[in-house]
N, C-alpha and C positions, 0 to 999 in steps of 0.2 A: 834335230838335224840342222836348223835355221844358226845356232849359235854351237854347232860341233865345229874342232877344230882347223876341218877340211875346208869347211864351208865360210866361214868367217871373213874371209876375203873380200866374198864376193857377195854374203846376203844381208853385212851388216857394214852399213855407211860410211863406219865411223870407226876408230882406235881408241880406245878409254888411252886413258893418263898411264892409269896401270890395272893388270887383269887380276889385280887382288883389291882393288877396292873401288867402293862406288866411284861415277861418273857420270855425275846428273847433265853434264851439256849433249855427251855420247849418248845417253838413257833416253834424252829429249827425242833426238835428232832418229833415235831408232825406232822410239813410240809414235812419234806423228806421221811418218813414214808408213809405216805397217797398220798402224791404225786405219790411216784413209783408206788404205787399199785393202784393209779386214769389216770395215764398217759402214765402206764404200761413200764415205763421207770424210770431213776434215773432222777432228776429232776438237771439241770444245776446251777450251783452255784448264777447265777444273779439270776433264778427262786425263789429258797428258800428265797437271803433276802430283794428280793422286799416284797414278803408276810411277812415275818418277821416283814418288818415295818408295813406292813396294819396291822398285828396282834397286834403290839405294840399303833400305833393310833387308834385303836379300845377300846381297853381294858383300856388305857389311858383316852379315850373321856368316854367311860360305867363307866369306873373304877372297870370291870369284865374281868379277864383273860380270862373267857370261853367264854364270848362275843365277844373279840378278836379271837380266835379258830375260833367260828362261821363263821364270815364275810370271813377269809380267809377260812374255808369249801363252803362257798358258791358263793366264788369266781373261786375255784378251781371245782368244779359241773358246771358251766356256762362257763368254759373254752373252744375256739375249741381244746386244746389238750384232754379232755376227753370226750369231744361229739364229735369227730373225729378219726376215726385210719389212726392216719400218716404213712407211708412206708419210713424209709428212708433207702436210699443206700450208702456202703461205697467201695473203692478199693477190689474188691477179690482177694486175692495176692497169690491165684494156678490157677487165670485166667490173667493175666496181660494185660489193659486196659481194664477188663470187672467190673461191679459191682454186690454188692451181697447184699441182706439185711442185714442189721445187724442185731446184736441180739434180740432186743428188739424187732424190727420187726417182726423176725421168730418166737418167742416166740409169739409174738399176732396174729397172722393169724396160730398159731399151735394152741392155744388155744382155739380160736373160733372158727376154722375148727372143731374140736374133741369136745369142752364140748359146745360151745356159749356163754361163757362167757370170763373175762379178767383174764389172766394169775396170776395164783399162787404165789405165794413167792419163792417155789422150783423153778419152770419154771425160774421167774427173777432170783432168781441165776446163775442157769446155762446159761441165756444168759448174764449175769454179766462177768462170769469164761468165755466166749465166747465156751462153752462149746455144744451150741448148732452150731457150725461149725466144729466139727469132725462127722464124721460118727456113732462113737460109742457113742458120748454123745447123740445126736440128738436120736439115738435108745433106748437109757435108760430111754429117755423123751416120747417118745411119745408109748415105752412099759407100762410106768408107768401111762401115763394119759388112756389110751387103758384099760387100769387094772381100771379103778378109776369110780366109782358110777356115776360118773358127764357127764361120756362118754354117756349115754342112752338120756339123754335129748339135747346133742348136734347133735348125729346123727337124733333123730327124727325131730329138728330143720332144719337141712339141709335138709331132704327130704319133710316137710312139705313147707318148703320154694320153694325148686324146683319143687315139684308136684302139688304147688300151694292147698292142701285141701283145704285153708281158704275160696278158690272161692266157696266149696261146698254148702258154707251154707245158699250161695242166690240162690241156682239151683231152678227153678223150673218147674215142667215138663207142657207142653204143654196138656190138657186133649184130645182135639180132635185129636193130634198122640196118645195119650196112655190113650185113654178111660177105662185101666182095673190099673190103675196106681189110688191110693188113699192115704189121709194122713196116714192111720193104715198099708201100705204099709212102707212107709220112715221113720219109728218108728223101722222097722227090721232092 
């Protein structure tokens, strides 16, 4: 859907040279892009132009740029860094010998802690600017997601999760303890 023709407009940054052959500045500019926001991190330089090439041996083999798009979208969906949330730790250097998450870390376990979903654009900035390692930036972020529409379907998440309702809906009551217990009952 991300590279159908409707949609191309508006989900892909950039215009290839032409939509018959590769277009490694266009392929760049669309992998670092979706990557951070697929990996919830900046994506490492070997990252972007391994795919770069799959997008260019792609669209070369189709002789479709967006076919090329494609194969690295759906290589990057089958990724464990997007079907996974990595933690990683770097030196905390107002704890010395101790580790801290880094940003992007904090940034994803803020985000899905509060909405359930994978961090913002804002958010990655400020873990970008490392902004989410002062006390005051860290409170700006999570004043602002706290504020944000997105917060209600995250808290319900957590508590559906830890309260487990989903068990409710194979409950079913024993009749000989609760002979006054009936379907027209569990409909209230």
């Amino acid at each position: 859907q991300v590279v159908d023709p409707q949609n191309r407009g508006t989900l892909i940054p950039c215009k290839p040279k032409s939509e018959a052959a590769a277009d490694d500045e266009c392929a760049r500019i669309f992998i670092g892009g979706y990557g951070r926001l697929l990996y919830r991190r900046a994506l490492q330089p070997g990252e972007v132009s391994t795919r770069v090439k799959l997008a260019r041996e792609a669209a070369n083999t189709t002789k479709d740029f967006y076919a090329g798009l494609s194969a690295v979208l759906s290589d990057m969906l089958i990724s464990p860094n997007f079907l996974f949330r990595y933690r990683t730790v770097e030196p905390d250097p107002a704890k010395p010998g101790e580790n801290r998450l880094d940003g992007y870390s904090k940034a994803a376990a803020l985000s899905y802690f509060l909405w359930n979903a994978t961090p913002d654009d804002q958010l990655l900035k400020a873990a970008e600017k490392g902004e989410l390692h002062t006390k005051a930036g860290l409170q700006r972020q999570v004043d602002r997601m706290i504020g944000a529409p997105s917060v209600e379907g995250g808290i319900r998440a957590f508590f559906a999760d830890m309260l487990r309702f989903s068990d409710f809906e194979t409950v079913a009551k024993d009749t000989t303890f609760f002979p006054r217990y009936t379907a027209k009952i569990s409909e209230l």
